[in-house]
C-alpha positions in Angstrom: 0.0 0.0 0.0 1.4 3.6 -1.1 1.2 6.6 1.7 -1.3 8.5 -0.7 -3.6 4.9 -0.6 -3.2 4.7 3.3 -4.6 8.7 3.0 -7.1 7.7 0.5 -8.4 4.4 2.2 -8.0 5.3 6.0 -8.8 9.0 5.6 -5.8 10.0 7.0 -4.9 13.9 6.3 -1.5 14.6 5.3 0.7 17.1 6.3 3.5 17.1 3.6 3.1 15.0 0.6 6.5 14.9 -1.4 6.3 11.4 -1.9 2.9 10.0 -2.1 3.7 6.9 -4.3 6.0 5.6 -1.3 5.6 1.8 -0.7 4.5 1.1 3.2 6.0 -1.4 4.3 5.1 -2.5 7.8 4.1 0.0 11.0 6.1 1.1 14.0 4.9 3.2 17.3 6.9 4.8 19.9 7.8 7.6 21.1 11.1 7.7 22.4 13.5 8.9 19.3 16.3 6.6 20.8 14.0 4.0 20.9 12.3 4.0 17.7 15.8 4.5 15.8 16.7 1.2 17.5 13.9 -0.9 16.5 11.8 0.4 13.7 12.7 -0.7 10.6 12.9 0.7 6.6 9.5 1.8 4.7 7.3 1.6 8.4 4.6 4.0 8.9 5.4 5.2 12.1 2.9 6.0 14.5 3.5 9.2 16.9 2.6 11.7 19.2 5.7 13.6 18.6 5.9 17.1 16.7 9.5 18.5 17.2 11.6 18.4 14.4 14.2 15.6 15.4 11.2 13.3 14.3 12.0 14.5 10.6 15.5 13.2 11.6 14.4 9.7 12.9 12.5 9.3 9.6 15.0 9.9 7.2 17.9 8.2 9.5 15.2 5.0 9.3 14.0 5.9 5.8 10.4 5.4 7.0 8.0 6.0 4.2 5.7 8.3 6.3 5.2 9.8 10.1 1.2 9.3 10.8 0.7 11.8 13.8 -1.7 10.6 15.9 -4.7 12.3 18.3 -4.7 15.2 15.8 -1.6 16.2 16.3 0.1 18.7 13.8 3.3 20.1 12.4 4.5 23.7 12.6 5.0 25.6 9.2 8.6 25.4 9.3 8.3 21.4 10.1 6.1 20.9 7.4 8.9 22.5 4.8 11.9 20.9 6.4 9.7 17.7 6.3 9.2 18.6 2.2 12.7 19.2 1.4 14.2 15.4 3.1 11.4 13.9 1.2 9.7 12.8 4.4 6.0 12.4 4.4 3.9 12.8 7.2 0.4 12.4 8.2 -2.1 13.0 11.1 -5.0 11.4 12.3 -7.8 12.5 14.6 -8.3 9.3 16.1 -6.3 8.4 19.6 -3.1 6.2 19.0 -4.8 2.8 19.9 -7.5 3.5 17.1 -5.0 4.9 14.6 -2.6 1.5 15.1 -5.9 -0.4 14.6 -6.7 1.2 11.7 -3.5 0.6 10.4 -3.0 -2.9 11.3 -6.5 -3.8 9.1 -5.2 -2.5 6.2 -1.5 -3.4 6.3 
């Protein structure tokens, strides 16, 4: 499944879009940066809470094909361009992170 079909078929919104034809290839969630760089692995959807810019980091370190922000969380402006320019999608979801993992694991 593509980041723009997760969008399309969960009704995710995205945040920054540079590269919607981006294969998913499994799902993470965490929180702790250190943590997730440890364990999540290449082309995960990875489910978070967190909106600082060392998330952009984590994603490109990882090469996750997107960050789904959960509980309606959102990025600040200048997130949402440095997230553009390293090719890093991201998403957010409305629903609490329990629902959006759910969601997630149904269609993955």
């Amino acid at each position: 499944m593509t980041v723009r079909e997760l969008c399309n078929t969960a009704g995710f919104t995205p945040l920054a879009l540079p590269d919607p034809d981006r294969e998913i290839e499994g799902c993470y969630v965490g929180d702790l940066l250190s943590w997730v760089m440890g364990n999540a692995e290449y082309g995960c959807a990875w489910v978070t809470i967190m909106t600082n810019r060392n998330i952009i980091a984590v994603a490109t370190l990882i090469d996750m094909a997107c960050i789904l922000l959960a509980e309606g969380c959102t990025l600040p402006e200048d997130l949402t361009e440095l997230a553009m320019s390293q090719n890093v999608n991201v998403l957010t979801s409305e629903k609490p992170a329990y629902e959006t993992c759910a969601a997630l694991a149904k269609l993955l």
